[in-house]
C-alpha positions as CSV (number, residue, x, y, z in Angstrom):
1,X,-3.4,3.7,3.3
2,X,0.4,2.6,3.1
3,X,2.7,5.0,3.3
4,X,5.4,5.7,0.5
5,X,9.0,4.8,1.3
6,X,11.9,6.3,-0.4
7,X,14.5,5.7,1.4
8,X,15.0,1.5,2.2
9,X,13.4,0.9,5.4
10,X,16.2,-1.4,7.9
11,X,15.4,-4.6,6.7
12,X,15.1,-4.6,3.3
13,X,18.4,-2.5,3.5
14,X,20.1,-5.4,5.2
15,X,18.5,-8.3,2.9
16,X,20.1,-6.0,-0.3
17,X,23.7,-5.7,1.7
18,X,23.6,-9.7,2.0
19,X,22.3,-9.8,-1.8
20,X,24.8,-7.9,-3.2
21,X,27.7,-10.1,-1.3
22,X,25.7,-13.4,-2.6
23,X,26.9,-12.4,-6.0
24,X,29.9,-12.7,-5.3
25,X,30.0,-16.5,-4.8
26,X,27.3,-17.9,-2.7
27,X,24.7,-20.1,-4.4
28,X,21.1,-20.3,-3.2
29,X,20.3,-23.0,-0.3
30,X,18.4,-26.0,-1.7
31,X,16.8,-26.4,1.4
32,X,13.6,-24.7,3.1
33,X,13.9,-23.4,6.4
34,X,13.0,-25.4,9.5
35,X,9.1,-25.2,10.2
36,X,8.4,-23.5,13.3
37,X,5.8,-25.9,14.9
38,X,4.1,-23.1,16.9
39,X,4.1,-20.9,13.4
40,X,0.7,-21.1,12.8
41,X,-1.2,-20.3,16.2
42,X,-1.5,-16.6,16.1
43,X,-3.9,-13.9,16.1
44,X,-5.7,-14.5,12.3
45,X,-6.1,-10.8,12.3
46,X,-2.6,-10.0,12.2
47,X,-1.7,-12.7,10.0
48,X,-1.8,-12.7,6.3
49,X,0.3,-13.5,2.4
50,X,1.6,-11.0,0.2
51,X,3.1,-11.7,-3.1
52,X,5.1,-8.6,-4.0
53,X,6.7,-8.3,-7.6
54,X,8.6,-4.6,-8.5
55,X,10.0,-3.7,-11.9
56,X,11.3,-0.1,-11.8
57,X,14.4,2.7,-12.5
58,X,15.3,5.4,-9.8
59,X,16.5,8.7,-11.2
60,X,16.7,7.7,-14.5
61,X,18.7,10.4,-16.7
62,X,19.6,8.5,-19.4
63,X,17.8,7.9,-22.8
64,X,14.7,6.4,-22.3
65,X,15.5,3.5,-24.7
66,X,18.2,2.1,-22.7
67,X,16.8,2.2,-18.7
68,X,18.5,-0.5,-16.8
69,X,15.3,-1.7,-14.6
70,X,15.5,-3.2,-10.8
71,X,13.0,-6.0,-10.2
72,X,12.9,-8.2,-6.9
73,X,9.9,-10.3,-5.5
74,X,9.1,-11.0,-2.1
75,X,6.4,-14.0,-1.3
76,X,6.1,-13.1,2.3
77,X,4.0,-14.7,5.1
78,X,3.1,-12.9,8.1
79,X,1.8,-13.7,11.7
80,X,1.5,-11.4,14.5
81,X,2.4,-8.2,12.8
82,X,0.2,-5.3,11.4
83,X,0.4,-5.9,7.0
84,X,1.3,-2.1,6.9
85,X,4.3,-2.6,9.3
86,X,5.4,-5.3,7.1
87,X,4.7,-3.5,3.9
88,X,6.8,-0.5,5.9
89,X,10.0,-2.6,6.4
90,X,9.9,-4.9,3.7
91,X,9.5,-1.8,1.3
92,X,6.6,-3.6,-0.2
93,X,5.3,0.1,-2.3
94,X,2.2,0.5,-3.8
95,X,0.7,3.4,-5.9
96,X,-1.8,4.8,-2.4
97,X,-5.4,4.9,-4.4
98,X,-7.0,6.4,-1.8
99,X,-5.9,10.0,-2.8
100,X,-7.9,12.5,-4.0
101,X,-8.0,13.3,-7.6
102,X,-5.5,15.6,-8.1
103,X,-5.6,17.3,-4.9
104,X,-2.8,16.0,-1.4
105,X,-3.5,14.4,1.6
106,X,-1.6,14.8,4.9
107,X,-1.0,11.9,7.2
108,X,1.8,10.6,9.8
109,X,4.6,8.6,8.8
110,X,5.6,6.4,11.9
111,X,8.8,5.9,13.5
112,X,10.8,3.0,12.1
113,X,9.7,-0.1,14.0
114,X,12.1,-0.9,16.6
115,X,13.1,-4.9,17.0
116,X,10.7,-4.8,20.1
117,X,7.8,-4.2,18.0
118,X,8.5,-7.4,16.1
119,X,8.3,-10.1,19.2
120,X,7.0,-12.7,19.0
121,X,6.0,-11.8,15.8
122,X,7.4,-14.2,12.6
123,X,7.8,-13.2,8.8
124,X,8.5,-15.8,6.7
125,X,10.0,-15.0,2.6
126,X,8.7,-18.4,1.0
127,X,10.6,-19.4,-1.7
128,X,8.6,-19.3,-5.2
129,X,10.8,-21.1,-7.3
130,X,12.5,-19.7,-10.2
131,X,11.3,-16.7,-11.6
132,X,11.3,-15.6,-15.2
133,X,11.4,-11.8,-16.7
134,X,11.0,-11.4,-20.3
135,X,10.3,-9.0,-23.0
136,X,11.1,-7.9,-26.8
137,X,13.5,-11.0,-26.8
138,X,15.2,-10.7,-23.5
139,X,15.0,-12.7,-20.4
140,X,16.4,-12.6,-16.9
141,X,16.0,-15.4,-14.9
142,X,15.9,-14.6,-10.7
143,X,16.2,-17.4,-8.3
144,X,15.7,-17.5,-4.6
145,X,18.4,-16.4,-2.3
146,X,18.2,-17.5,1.6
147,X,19.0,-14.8,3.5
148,X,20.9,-15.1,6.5
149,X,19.5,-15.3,10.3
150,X,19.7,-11.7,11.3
151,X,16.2,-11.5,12.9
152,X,14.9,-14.1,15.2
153,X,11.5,-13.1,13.3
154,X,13.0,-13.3,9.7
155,X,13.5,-15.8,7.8
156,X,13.4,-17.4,4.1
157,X,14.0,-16.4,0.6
158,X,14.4,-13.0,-1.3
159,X,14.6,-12.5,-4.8
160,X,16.3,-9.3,-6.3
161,X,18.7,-7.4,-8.8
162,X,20.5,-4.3,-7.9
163,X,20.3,-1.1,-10.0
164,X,23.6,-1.9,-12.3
165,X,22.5,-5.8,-12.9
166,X,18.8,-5.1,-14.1
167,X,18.0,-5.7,-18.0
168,X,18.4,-3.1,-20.2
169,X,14.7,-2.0,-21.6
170,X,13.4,0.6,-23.7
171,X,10.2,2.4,-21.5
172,X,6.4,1.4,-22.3
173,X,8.0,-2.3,-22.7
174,X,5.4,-5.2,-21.9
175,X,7.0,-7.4,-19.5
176,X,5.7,-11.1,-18.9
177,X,7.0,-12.4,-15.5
178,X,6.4,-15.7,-15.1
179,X,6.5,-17.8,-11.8
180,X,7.3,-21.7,-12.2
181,X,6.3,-22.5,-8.8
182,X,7.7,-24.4,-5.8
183,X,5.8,-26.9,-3.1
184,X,4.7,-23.5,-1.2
185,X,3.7,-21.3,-4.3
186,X,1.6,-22.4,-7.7
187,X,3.0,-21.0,-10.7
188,X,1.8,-17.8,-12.1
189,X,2.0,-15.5,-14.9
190,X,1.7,-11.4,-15.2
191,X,2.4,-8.6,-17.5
192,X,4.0,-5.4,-15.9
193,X,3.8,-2.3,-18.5
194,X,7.1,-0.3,-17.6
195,X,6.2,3.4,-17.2
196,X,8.2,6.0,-19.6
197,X,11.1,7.3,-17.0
198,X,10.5,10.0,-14.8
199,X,12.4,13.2,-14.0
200,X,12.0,16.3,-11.7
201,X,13.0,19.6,-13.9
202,X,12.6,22.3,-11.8
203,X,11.4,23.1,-8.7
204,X,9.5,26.7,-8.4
205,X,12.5,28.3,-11.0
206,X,15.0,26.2,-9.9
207,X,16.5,23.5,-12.5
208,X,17.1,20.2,-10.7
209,X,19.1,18.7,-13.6
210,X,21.0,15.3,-12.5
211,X,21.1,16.9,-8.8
212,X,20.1,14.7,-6.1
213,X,19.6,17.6,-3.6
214,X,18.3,21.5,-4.1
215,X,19.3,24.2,-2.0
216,X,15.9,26.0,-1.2
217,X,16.1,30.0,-0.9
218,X,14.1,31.9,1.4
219,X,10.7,31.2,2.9
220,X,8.8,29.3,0.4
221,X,5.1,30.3,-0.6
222,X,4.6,26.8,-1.6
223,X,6.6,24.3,-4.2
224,X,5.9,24.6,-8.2
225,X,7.0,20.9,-9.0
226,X,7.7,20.5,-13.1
227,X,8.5,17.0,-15.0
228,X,8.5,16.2,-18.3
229,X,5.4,14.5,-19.2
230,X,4.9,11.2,-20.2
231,X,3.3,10.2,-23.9
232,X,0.8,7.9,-22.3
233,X,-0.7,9.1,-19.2
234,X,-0.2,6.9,-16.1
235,X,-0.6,7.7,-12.7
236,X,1.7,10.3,-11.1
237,X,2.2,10.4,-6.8
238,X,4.5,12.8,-5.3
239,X,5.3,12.8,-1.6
240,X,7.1,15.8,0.8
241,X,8.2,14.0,4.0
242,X,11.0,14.8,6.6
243,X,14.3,13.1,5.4
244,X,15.2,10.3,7.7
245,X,14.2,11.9,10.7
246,X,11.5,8.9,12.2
247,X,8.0,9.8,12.5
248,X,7.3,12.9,11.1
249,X,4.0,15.1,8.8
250,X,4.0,13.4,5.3
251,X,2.1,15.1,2.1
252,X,1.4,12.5,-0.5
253,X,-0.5,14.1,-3.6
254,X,-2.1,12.5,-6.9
255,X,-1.2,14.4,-10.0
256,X,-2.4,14.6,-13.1
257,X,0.5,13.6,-15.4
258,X,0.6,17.1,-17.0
259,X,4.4,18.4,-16.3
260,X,3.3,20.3,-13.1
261,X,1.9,20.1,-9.9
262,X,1.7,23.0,-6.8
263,X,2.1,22.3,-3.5
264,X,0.1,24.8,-1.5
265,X,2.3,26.8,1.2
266,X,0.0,25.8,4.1
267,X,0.8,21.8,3.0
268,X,4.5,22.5,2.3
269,X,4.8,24.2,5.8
270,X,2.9,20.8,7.8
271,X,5.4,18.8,6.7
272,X,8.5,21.8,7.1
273,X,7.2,23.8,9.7
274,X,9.5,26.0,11.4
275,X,12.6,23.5,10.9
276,X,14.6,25.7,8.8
277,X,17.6,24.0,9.0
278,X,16.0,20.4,8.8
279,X,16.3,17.9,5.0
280,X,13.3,17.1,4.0
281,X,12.9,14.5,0.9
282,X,10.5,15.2,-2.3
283,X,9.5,12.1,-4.2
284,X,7.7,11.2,-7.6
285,X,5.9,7.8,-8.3
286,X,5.1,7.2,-12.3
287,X,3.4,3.6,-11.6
288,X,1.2,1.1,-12.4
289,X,0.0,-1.8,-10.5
290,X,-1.4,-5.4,-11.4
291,X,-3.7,-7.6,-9.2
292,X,-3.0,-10.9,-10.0
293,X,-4.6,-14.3,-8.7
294,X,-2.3,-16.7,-7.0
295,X,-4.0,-19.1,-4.6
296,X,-3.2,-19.4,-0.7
297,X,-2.1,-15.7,-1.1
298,X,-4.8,-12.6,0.7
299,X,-3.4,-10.0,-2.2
300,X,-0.8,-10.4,-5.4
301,X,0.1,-7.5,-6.8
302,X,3.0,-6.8,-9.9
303,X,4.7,-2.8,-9.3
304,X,6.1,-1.3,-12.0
305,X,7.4,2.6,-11.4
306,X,9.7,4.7,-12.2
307,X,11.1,7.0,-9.4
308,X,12.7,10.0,-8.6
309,X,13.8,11.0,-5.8
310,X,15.2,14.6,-4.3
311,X,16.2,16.2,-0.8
312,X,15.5,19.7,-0.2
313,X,17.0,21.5,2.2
């Protein structure tokens, strides 16, 4: 199971800082980054290649026909590292499928990995080439961006828009995102349905409206959660976890897409306990994911969601 991650774990935070200043002016580098002859003696079991491609809104208010969408793509190979540390601080976010029908699990969310954990581990972002998003007559083309040498253990290529630079699309859009390759990764080809945008309402009798946090009154004999239901039923996760606190109780649940969902008072009060005055950060998944093939990789996988997210306090 891989945990849900709301708020951008440190690196991935840090690789969208040096993204958004790229814009400004840099250009891509042209050239690969030095091979690492020792790269590829490590322990096989902590070694592995994910191909990662999101297409999703966060707190989307607007009218559903005009959502501006955030994609990025990360073609990432790992050595030495757990995959669900890499998934954790790459943000790398998949719909968990291991949740009961309808019904929560509880687990432990771990405390940010600390640089230490990292050595002498390496993760390298390979560049893909240039990658193509297109639907109902628009395209966006995203090419690689080296990112700087912050980490000894990171290095390579991101790919990424930012929330105000995505294309505009209307929701249950069929997206083709195409791949044309480089020397490291074949070209590929998959179709991302975008999921109708989602929206907390209320929260037990309390309307959420465009807030991003709720003022909870009172002990709480568990959380009625409402949305607005979509017209085609995909999946729907919500997650309670402690808000930027480390390692903490996490409660991930699998809804039905029905408009509500109850969180028991015994599984609210894991995650809260007896911190009254603590945050504590509610989120909904709408998402779909798409295997894909694409050789010399161990799992490719296309995201598309649509997120919202809410602290409670």
């Amino acid at each position: 199971m891989y945990p849900i991650f709301r708020h951008k774990p440190l690196l991935i935070a840090l690789i969208g800082m040096w993204l958004g200043v790229s814009r400004l002016g840099c250009t891509p580098a042209d050239q690969t980054p030095p091979e690492d002859d020792s790269f590829s003696r490590w322990d096989e079991a902590l070694s592995g290649r994910i191909a990662y491609l999101s297409v999703g809104s966060r707190n989307a208010h607007g009218p559903a026909d005009n959502l501006s969408l955030e994609i990025s793509a990360q073609f990432v190979d790992f050595r030495n590292v757990e995959q669900a540390t890499v998934r954790q601080s790459l943000g790398l976010w998949t719909p968990d499928e291991t949740l009961p029908s309808d019904g929560c699990s509880l687990g432990l969310q771990p405390s940010p990995s600390g640089l230490e954990t990292w050595s002498p581990s390496r993760v390298l972002l390979v560049d893909a080439g240039i990658i193509r998003v297109e639907g109902r007559g628009d395209l966006i083309e995203l090419v690689p961006r080296r990112i700087p040498d912050l980490f000894p253990f990171l290095r390579g290529y991101t790919y990424g828009t930012g929330a105000d630079e995505g294309p505009f699309y209307p929701c249950d859009s069929l997206l083709e995102i195409r791949g044309f390759g480089s020397d490291q990764v074949e070209p590929f080809s998959v179709m991302a349905h975008v999921p109708h945008p989602l929206a907390i309402t209320h929260i037990n009798e309390l309307s959420v409206g465009s807030m991003t946090a709720l003022e909870l009154h009172g002990e709480q004999e568990g959380l009625l959660v409402r949305w607005t239901p979509a017209l085609r039923q995909d999946s729907l996760q919500l997650t309670l976890e402690p808000d930027g606190r480390g390692a903490g109780v996490v409660l991930s649940c699998s809804a039905f897409d029905d408009g509500e969902f109850f969180l028991s008072e015994r599984e609210v009060m894991a995650v809260m306990g007896s911190d009254s005055r603590g945050s504590f950060r509610l989120t909904a998944h709408r998402a779909t994911m798409q295997p894909f093939p694409l050789a010399g990789f161990d799992t490719a996988e296309a995201v598309a969601y649509s997120e919202h997210s809410l602290i409670l306090y």
